[in-house]
NUTIVO-720047 format. One record per residue: x, y, z of N, C-alpha, C, CB in turn; residue in one letter. Coordinates in steps of 0.2 Angstrom, whole numbers. Atoms other than C-alpha are relative to their C-alpha. Last residue first. Glycine has a CB too. Layout:
// residues N
  n.east  n.north   n.up  ca.east  ca.north  ca.up  c.east  c.north   c.up  cb.east  cb.north  cb.up  residu
       X        Y      Z        X         Y      Z       X        Y      Z        X         Y      Z       A
...
This chain:
// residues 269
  n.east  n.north   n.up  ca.east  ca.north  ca.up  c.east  c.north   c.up  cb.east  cb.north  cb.up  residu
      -5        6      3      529      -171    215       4        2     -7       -6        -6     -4       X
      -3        1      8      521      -158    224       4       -5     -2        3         6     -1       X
      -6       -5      1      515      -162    241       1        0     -7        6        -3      3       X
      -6        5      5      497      -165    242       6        4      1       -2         1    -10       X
      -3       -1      7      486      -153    254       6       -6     -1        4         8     -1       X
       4       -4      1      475      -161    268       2        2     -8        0         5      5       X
       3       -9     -3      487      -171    275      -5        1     -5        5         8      0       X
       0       -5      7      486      -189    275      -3        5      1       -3        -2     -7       X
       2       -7      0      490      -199    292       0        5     -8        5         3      5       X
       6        4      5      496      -220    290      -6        8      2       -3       -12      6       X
       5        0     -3      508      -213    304      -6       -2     -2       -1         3      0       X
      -4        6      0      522      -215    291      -5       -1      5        9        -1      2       X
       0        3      5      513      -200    282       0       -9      3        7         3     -5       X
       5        2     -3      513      -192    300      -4       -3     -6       -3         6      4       X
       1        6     -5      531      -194    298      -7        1      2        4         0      8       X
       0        9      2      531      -187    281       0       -4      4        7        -3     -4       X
      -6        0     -3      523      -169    284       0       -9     -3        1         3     10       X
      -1        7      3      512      -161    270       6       -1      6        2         0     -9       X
      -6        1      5      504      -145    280       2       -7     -2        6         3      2       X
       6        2      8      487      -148    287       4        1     -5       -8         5     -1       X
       3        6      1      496      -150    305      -1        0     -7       -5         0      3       X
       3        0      2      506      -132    302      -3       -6      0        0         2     -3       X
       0        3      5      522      -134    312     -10       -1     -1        5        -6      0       X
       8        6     -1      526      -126    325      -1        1     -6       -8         1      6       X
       2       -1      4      545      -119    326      -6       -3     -2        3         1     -2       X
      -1        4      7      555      -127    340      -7        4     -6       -1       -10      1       X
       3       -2      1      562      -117    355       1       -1     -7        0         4      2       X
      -2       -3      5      574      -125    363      -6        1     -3        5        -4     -5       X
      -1        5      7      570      -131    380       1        5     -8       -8        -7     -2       X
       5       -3      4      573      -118    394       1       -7     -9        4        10     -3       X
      -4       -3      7      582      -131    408      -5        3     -4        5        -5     -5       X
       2        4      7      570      -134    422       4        4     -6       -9         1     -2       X
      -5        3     -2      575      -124    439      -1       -4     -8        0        -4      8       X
     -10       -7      1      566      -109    434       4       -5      0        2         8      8       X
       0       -4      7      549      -122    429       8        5      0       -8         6      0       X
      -4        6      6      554      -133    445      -1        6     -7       -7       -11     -1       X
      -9        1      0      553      -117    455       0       -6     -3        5        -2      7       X
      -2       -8      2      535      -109    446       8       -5      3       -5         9      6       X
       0       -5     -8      528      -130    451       5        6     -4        5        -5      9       X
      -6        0     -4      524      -139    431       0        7      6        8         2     -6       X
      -5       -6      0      506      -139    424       6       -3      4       -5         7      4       X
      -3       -5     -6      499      -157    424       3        6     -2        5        -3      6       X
      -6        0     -1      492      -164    407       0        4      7        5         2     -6       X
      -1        5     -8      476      -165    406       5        0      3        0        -6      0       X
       3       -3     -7      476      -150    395      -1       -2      4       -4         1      0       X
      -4       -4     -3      488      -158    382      -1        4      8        0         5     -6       X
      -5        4     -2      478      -173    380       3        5      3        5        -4     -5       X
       5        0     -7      462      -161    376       6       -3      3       -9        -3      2       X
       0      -10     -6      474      -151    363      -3       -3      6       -9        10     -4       X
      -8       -2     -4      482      -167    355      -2        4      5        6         4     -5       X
      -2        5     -6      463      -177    354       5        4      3        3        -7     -2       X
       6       -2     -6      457      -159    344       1       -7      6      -10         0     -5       X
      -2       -5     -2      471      -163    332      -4        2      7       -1         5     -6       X
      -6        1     -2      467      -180    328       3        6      4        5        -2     -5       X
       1        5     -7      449      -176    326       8       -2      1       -6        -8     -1       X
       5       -4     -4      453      -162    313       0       -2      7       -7         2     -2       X
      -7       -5     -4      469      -173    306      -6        6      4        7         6     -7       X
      -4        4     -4      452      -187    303       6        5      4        4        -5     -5       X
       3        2     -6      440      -172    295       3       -4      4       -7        -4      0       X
       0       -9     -5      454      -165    284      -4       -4      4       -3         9     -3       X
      -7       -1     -4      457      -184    278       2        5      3        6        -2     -4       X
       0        6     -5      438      -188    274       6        0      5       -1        -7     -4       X
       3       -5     -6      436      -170    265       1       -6      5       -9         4     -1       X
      -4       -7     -3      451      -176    254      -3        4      8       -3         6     -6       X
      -6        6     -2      445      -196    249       2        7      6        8        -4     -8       X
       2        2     -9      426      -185    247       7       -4      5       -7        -6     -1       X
       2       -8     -5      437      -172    235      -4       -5      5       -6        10     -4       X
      -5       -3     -2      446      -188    226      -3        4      5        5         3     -5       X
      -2        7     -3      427      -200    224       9        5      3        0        -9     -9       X
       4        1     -6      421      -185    216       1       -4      5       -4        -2     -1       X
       2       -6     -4      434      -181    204      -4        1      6       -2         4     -3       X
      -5        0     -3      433      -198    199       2        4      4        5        -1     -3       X
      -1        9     -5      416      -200    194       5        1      6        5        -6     -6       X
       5       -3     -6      418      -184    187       0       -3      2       -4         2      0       X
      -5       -7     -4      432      -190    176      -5        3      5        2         6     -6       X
      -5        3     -1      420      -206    172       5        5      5        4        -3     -7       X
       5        3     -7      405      -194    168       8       -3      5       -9        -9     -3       X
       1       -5     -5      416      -185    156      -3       -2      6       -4         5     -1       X
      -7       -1      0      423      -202    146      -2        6      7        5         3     -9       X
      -1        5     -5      405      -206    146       7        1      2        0        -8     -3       X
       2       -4     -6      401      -188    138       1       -4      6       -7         1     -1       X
      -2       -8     -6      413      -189    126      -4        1      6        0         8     -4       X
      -7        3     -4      408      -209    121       4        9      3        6        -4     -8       X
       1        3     -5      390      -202    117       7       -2      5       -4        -6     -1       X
       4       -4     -7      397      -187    109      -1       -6      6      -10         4     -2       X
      -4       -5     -1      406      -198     96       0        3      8       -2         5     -5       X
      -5        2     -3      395      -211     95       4        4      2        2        -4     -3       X
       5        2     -7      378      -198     91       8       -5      3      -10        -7     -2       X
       0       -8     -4      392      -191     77      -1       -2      8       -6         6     -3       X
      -6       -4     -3      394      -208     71       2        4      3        1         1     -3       X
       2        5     -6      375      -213     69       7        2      4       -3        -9     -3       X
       4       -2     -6      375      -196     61       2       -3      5       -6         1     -1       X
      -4       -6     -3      387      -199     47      -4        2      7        1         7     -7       X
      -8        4     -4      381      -219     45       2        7      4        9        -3     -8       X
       1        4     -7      363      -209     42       5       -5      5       -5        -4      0       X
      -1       -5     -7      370      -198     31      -4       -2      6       -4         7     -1       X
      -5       -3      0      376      -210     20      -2        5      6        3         3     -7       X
      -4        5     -4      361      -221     21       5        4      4        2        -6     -5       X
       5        1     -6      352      -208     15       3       -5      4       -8        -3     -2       X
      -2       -5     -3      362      -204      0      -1        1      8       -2         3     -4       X
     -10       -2     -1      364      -221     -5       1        5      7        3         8    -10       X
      -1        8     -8      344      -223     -3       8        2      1        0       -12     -3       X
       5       -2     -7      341      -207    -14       1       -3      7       -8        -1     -2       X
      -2       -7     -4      353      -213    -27       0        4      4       -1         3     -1       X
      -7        6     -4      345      -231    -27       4        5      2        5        -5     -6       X
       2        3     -7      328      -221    -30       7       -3      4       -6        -7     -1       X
       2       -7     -3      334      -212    -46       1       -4      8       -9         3     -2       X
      -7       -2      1      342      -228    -54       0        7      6        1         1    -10       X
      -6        5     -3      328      -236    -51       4        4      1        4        -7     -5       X
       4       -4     -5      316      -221    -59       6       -5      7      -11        -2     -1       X
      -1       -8     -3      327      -221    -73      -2        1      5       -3         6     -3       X
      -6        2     -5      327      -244    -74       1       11      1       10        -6     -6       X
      -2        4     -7      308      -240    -75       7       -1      3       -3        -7      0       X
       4       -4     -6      307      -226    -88       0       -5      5       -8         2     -2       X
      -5       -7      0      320      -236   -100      -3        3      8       -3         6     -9       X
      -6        2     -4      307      -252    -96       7        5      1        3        -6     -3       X
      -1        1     -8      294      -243    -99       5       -3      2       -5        -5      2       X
       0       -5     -6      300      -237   -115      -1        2      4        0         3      1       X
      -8       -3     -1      306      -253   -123      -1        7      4        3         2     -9       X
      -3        3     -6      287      -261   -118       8        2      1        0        -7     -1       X
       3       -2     -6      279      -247   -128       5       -3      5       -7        -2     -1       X
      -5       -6     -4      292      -249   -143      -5        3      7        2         6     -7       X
      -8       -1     -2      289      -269   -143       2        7      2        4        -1     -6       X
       0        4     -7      271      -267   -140       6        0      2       -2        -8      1       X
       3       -4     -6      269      -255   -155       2       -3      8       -7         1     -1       X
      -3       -4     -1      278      -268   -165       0        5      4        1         2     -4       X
      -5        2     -5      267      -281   -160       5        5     -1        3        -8     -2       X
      -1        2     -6      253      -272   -166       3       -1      6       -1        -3      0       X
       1       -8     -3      258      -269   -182       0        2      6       -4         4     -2       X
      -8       -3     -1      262      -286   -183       2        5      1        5        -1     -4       X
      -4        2     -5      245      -291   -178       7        3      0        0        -6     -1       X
       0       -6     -4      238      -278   -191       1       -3      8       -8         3      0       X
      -4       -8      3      247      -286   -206      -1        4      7       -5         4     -8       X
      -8        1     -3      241      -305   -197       2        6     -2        6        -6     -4       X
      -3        0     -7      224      -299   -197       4        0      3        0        -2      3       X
       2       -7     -2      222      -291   -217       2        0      9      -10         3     -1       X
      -5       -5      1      229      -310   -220       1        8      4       -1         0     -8       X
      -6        5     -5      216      -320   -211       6        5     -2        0       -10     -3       X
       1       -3     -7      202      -307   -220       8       -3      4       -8        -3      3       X
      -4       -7      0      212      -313   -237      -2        3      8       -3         7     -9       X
     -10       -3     -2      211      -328   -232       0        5      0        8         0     -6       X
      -6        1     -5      193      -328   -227       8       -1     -2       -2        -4      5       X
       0       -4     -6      188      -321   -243       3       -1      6       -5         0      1       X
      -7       -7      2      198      -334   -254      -3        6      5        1         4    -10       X
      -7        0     -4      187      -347   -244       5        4      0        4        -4     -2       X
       2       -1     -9      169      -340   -248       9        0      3       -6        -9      4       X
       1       -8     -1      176      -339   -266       1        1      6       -7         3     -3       X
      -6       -3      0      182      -357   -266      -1        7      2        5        -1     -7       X
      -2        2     -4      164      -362   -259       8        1      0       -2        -7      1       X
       2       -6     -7      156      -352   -271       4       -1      5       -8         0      4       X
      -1       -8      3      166      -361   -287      -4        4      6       -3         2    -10       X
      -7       -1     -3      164      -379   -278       4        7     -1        4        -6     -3       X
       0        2     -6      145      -377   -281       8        2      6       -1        -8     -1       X
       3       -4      0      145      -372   -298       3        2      9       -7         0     -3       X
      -6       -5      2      157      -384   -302      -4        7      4        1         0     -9       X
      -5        1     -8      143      -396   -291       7        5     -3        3       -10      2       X
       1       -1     -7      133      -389   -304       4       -1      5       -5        -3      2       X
       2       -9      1      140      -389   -320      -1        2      7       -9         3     -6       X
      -7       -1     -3      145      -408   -314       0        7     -1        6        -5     -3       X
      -6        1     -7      127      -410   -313       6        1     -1        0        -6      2       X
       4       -2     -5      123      -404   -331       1       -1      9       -6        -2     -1       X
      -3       -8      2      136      -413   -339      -4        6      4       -1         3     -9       X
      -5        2     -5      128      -430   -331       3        6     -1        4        -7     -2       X
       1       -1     -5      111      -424   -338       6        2      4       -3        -4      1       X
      -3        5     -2      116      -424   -357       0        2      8        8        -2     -3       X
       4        5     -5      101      -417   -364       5       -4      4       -5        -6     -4       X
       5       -1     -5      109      -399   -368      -6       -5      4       -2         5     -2       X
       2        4     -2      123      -406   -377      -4       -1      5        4        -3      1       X
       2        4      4      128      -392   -388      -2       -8      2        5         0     -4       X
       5       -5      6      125      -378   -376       0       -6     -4        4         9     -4       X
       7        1     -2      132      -390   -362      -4        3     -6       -2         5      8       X
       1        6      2      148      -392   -372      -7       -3      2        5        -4      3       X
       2        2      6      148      -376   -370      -1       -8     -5        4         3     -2       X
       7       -4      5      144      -374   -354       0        0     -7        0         9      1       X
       6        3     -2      155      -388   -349      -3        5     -4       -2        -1      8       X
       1        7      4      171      -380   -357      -8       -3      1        5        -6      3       X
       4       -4      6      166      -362   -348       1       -6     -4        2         7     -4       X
       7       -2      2      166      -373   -333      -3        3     -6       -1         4      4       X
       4        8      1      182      -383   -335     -10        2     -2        1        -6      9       X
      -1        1      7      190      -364   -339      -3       -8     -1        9         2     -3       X
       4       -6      5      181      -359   -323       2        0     -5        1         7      0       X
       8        2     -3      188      -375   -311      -3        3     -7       -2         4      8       X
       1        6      6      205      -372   -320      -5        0      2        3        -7      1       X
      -2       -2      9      204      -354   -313      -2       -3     -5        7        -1     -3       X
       8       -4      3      194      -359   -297       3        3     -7       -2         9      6       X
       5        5      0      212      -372   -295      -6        3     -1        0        -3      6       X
      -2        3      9      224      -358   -299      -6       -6      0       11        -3     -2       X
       1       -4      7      215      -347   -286       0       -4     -8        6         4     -1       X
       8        0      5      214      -362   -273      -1        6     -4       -7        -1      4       X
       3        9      2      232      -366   -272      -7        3     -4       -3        -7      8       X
       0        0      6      234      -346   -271       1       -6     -4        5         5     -1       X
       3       -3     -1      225      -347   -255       1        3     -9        1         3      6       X
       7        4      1      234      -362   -250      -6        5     -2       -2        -4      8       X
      -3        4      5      250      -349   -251      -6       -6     -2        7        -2      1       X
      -1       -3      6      241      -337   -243       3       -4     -5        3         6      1       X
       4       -3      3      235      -347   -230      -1        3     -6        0         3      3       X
       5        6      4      251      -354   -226      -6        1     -4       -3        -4      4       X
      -5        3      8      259      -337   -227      -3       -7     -1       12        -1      2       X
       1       -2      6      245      -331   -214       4       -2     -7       -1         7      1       X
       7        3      3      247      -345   -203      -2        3     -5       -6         0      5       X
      -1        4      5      267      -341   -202      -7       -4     -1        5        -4      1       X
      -4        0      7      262      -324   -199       1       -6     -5        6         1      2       X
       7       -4      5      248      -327   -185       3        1     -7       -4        10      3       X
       4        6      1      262      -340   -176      -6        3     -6       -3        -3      7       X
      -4        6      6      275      -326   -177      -5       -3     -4        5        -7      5       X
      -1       -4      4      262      -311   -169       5       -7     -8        5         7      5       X
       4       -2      4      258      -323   -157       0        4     -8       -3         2      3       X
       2        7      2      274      -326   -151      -6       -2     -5        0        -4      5       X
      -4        1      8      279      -308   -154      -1       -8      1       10         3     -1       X
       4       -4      6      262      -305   -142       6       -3     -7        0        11      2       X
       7        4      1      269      -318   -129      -4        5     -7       -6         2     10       X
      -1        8      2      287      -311   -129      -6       -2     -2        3        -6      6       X
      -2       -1      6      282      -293   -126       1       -8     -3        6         5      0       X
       6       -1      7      269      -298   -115       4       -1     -4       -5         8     -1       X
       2        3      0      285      -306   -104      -5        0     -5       -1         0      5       X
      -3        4      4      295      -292   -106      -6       -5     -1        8        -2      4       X
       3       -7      7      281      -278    -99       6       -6     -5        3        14      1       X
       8        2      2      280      -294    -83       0        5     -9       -7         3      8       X
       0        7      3      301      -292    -82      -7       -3     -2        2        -4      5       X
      -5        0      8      301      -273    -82      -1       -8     -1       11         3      0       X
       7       -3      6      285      -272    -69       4       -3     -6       -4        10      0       X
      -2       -7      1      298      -284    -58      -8        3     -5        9         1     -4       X
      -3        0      6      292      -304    -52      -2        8     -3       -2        -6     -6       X
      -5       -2     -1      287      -306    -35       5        3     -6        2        -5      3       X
       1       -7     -4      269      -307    -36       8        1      1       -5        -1      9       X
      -8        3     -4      269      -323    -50       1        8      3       10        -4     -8       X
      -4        5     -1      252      -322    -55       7       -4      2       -2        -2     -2       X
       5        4     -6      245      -306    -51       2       -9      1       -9         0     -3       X
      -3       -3     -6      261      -300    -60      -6       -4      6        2        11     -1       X
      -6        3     -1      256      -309    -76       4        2      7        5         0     -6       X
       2        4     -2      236      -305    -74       8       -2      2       -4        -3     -4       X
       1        2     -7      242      -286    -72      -1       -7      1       -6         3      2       X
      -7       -2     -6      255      -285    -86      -3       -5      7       -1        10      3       X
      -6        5     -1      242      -294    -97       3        1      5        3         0     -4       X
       4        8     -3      226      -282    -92       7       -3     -1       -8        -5     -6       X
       1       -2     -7      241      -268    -95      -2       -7      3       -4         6      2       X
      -6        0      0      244      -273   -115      -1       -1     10        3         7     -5       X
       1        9      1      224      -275   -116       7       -1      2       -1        -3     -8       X
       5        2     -6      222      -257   -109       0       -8      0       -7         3     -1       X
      -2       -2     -5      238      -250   -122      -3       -6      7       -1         9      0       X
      -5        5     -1      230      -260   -136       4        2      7        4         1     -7       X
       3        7     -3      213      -250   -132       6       -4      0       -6        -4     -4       X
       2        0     -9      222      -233   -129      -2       -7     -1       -7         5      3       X
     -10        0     -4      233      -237   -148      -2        0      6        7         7     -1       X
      -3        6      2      214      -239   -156       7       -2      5        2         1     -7       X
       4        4     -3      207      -224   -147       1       -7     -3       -6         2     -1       X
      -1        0     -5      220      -214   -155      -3       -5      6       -1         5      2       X
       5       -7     -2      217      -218   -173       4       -3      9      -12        -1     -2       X
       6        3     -2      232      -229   -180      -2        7      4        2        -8      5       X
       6       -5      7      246      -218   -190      -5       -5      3        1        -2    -11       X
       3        4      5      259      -221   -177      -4        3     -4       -5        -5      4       X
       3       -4      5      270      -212   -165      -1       -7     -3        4         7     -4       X
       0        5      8      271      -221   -148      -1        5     -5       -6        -5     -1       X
       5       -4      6      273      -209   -132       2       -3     -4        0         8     -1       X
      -5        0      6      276      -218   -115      -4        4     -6        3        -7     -1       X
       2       -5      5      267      -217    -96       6        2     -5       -2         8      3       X
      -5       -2      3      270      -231    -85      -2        5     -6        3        -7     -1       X
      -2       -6     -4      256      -235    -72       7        2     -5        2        -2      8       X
      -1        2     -8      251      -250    -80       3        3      7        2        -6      1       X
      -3        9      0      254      -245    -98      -1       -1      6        9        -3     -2       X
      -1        1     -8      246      -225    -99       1       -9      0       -7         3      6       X
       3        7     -2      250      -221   -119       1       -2      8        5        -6     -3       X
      -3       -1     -6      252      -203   -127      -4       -6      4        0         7      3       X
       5        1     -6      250      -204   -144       0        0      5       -3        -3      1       X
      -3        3     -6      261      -197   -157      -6        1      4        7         5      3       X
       1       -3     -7      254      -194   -175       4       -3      5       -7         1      2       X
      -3        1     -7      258      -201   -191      -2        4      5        7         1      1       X
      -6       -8     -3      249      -195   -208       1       -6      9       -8        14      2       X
       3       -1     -6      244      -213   -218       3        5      4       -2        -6      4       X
């Protein structure tokens, strides 16, 4: 019988069987193969496509077994009743001839018959073996096909596994690397706010201690103004006081430090 390669859709799984069965034979096994899949996945919903295309496979070589050791019974009760329609047929051509020379002895006559009888009824039988036989040959043919169908779904299901898991890996990986990055920035930009925070909070501490020495300053000048002028002879008579070098208020001094007074500019440290 010439081989060919067929190309098989299993329950969404596409494999290529070679055989010598017509194509439209290996599509129906294929469609009966699937029905199975689907009732064994409809009934237990959590269980893989590879573990339901195991499952047929089991169920078919169980059958496949049981159709075997029916057909070896069969056949061997099959070559019972040969040798038994044998003896039967050499009792028969006895009778017949014993019929030819005893053609009034009824009782020979009936048992011709019922020989006759039991000689259709073996026939009939040896037909269905041998049919019963022709089924277990095309069961095990069958189950072999199932086996190498179910071997290359499962090939083709742990590749596509194997694919997908790769793809997740890789996905994952760049979404640790990102979620990282976003941590990254976010923590630089909290660190910046903070520093600006602070920066803000120093230049209002700054403009709050030039507005204070402004109004301190602006008390000294009107105090000063109240003050009495000195009479032109007490001024000539008035020793010249020393002549002291004035001092920038908004410069850094340390007694107006001790004053509980902050200048304006820092002293260097």
């Amino acid at each position: 019988m010439e081989k060919r390669r067929v190309r098989l859709s299993i329950n969404g799984v596409v494999c290529g069987v070679i055989t010598g069965e017509s194509e439209k034979y290996m599509q129906s096994l294929a469609l009966e193969v699937g029905d199975m899949m689907k009732q064994i996945m409809a009934a237990s919903p959590l269980i893989t496509r590879e573990a339901a295309a195991l499952t047929v496979a089991l169920s078919c070589c169980d059958d496949a077994h049981k159709f075997s050791e029916r057909a070896g019974a069969l056949k061997e009760r099959m070559e019972e009743l040969e040798v038994a329609a044998e003896l039967w047929q050499e009792e028969k051509v006895e009778l017949l001839k014993s019929a030819v020379d005893t053609q009034k002895d009824a009782q020979m006559a009936e048992k011709l018959a019922r020989l006759e009888s039991e000689n259709s009824i073996l026939e009939e039988s040896l037909q269905r073996m041998k049919a019963l036989e022709a089924r277990a040959a095309g069961l095990e043919e069958e189950n072999n096909a199932l086996r190498q169908a179910a071997g290359d779904a499962a090939a083709n299901e742990q590749a596509q596994l194997a694919a997908e898991n790769d793809e997740l890996r890789r996905r994952l990986q760049e979404a640790n690397e990102s979620a990282r990055k976003r941590e990254e920035a976010l923590q630089a930009t909290q660190q910046a706010l903070t520093e600006n925070q602070a920066l803000r909070q120093k230049l209002d501490d700054l403009r709050e201690s030039a507005r204070q020495t402004e109004r301190e300053l602006e008390a000294a000048r009107e105090t000063a103004a109240r003050q009495p002028q000195p009479e032109p002879d007490q001024a000539q008579a008035a020793k010249p006081r020393p002549k002291r070098n004035r001092r920038n208020p908004l410069r850094y001094q340390a007694e107006m430090e001790q004053e509980g007074l902050v200048s304006f500019f820092e002293k260097d440290r």
